[in-house]
N, C-alpha and C positions, 0 to 999 in steps of 0.2 A: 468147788469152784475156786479159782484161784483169784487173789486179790490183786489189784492192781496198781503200782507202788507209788507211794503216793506224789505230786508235784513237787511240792515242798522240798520231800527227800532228794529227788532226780534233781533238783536245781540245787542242792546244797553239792552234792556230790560232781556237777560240774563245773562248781565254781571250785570247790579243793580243788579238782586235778587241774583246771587253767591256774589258779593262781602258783600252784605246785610246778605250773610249766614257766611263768611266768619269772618268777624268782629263782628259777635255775636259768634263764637268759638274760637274766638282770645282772645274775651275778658272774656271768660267762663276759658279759663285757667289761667287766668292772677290775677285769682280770687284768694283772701288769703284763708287760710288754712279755714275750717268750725271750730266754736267753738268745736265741739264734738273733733277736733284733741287735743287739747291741755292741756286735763287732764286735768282738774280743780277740786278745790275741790268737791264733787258731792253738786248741788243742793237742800235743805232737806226741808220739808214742816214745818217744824217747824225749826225758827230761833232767837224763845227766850233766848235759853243757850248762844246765840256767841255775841261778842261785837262790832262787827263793817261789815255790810254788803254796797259793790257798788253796784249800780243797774244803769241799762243803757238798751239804745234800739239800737239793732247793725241792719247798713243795711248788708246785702249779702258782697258789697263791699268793707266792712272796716275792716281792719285789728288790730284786738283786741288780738295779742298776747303778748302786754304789762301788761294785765292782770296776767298771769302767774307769773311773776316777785312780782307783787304786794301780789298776793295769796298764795306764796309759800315763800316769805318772809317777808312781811310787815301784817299781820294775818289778813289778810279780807277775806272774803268770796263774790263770784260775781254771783249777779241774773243777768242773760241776758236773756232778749226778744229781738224776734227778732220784725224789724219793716216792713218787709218785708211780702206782703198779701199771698206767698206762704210758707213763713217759712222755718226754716233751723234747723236741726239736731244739738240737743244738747244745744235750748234756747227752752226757755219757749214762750208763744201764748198772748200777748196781748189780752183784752176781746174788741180793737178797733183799728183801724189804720188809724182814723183821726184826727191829730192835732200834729204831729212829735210826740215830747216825752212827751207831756200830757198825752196819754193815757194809755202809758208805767207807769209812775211814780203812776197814781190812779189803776192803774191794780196793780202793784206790793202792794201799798196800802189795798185795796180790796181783793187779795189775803193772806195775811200775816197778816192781822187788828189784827187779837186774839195769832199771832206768833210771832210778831214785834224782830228782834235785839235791843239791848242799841240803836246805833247808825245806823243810814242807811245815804250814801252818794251818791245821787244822779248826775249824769254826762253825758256828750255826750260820743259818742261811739270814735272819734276821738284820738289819742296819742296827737299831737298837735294842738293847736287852741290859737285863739287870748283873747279867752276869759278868758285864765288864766294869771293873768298880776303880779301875783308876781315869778311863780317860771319857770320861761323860756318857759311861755305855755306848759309846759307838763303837762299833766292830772296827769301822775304814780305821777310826783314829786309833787306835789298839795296832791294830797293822803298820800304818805309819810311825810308830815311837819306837817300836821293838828294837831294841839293842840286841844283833845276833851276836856279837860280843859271848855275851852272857848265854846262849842258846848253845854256840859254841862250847863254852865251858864247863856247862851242866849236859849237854849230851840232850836235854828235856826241860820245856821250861814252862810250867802252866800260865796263861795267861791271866788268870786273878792272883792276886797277891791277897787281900783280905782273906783271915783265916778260916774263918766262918760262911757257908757252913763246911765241915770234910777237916778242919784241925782245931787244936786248942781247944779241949783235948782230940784226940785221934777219936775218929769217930764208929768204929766200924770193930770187932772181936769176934772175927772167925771162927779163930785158933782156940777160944775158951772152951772152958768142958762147960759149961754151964751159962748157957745163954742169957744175958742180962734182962731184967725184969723191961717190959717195955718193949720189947724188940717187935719189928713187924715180920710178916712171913717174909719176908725174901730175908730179912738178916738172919732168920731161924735158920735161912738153908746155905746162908755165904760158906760155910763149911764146904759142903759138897759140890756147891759152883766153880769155888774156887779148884778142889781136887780135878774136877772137869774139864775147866778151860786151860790150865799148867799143868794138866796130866803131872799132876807129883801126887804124893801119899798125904797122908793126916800129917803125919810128924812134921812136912815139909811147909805147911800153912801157917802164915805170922798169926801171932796172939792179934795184934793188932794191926789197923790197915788205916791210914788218913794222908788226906791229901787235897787241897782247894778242890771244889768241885767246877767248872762245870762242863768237862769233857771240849775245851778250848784250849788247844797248845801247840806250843811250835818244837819239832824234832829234828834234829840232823839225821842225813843217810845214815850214818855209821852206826849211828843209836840204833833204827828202827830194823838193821841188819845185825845188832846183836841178837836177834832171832829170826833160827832157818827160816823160810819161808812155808814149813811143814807145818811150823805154830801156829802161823796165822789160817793158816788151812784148818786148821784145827779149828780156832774159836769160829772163824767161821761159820761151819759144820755146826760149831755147840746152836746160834744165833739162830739156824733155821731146824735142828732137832730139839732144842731140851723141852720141857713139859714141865721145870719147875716155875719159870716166869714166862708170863706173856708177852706182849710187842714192847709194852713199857717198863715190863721189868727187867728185861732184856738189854735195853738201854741206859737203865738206872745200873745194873751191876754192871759194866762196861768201863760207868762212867766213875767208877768208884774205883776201878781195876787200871784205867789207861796209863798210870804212873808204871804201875809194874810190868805193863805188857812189854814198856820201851824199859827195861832193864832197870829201874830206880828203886829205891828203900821204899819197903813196904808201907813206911812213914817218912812221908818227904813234905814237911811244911818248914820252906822257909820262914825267918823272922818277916815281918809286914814291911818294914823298912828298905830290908836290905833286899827283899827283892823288887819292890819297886822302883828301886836306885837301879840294880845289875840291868832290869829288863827292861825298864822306860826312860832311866837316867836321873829320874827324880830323887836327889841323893840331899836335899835340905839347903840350908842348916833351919833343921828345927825348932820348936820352939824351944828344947832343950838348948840350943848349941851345936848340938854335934851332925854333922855332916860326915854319911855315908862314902863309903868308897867304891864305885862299881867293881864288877869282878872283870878279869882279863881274860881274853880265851886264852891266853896261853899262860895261866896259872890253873892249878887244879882246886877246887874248890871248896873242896874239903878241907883244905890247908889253910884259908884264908880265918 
């Protein structure tokens, strides 16, 4: 004979699934505006004529109406994909949604190769985050100080200046025959990542690799055309095949790599100082005395 289940349990098990419904409508209103609310300047397939475009990958749940501010006064134009596998009204479709904002930045690549902006700057979707360490972690304010000057002259110019973490020292040894004590799985495997996404050989991988971290920077057209448009097809490709990192490992080597993707030194940690001065202007005088010089786009900067 079969038993019959008890009250108790039936009424626990209705209250989960309504409160479980309940909390997912709670949280459905609590949702910011969609991009499509917020008038933005319209998205155009061609962005050769404008000097300065953000590009970002928003989820559903973040609220990106600091953009507005920045669009409507500070003259950039904002590509948004969403990063969300259902998609949201009024961003553009990523060609993959594995590896945070990797695939966002080589889509938006991919898509615009022969349209490119002067200048594209690359960002999280965030208003604030830790990872903007000169201008009070705000993104907008980070956006509004940037000296292209300086973006200009370096070809690539990471938006943190503090060297820590990604320099002082270099953080990262590929290249070594002998993996340093400590290392986690994915720096076990940066060897063969790295052979993967630059299709080079062993010999052809730096000993060492460092660079600010945090996957935030602004490029010029000409930089990010110093590779075909086949490379970026390439990493691509790596972001939705490889098998040695997951969605976030995926992301993590990206954000380690993005220096070298745009053609720069495997090791490119400017001094704290001097880039803070080239790329936001804040050039001192310290409490040393000395007072920085910004860099000139039309000096090269290696020289300086």
């Amino acid at each position: 004979m079969l038993r019959t289940r008890r009250p108790w349990a039936r009424a626990l098990a209705i209250f989960v699934v309504v409160s479980l419904g309940l909390f997912k409508l709670f949280s459905y209103w609590r949702l910011p505006a969609p991009l499509s609310t917020l008038r933005l300047p319209q998205m155009s397939k061609d962005l050769s004529l404008l000097d300065k475009v953000v590009v970002l990958g928003k989820r559903r749940s973040e609220d990106v109406s600091w953009l507005r501010d920045i669009c409507r006064h500070h003259d950039y134009t904002a590509i948004v994909y969403s990063t969300d596998s259902w998609g949201e009204k009024g961003c553009l479709t990523p060609r993959s949604y594995r590896g945070r904002e990797a695939p966002v930045y080589l889509s938006y690549i991919l898509d615009y190769y022969d349209a490119l902006p002067k200048y594209t700057v690359f960002v999280h979707d965030a208003k604030e985050q830790w990872h903007n360490d000169i201008t009070n972690k705000l993104t907008p304010n980070a956006l509004k100080q940037i000296r292209f000057d300086a973006v200009a002259a370096h070809g690539f110019a990471n938006l943190r200046c503090k060297e820590e973490p990604g320099c002082g020292p270099p953080e990262l040894h590929p290249g070594k025959i002998n993996v340093p004590a400590g290392s986690t799985y994915l720096q076990s495997r940066l060897l063969e990542m790295y052979m993967q996404i630059f299709d080079v050989t062993a010999d052809k991988v730096p000993k060492d690799i460092g660079a600010a971290c945090c996957g935030q920077f602004a490029v010029t057209r000409e930089q990010i055309r110093k590779r075909p448009r086949e490379d970026y097809e390439r990493m691509l490709r790596w972001t939705q095949q490889t098998s040695i990192a997951n969605d976030f490992g995926v992301g993590w080597v990206f954000e380690k790599f993005w220096h070298i993707v745009f053609s720069m030194d495997a090791v490119t940690c400017p001094v704290y100082e001097q880039c803070r001065c080239d790329l936001y202007g804040w050039c001192g005088p310290l409490k040393s005395g000395r007072t920085y010089v910004p860099v000139d786009r039309k000096k090269n900067p290696r020289e300086l």
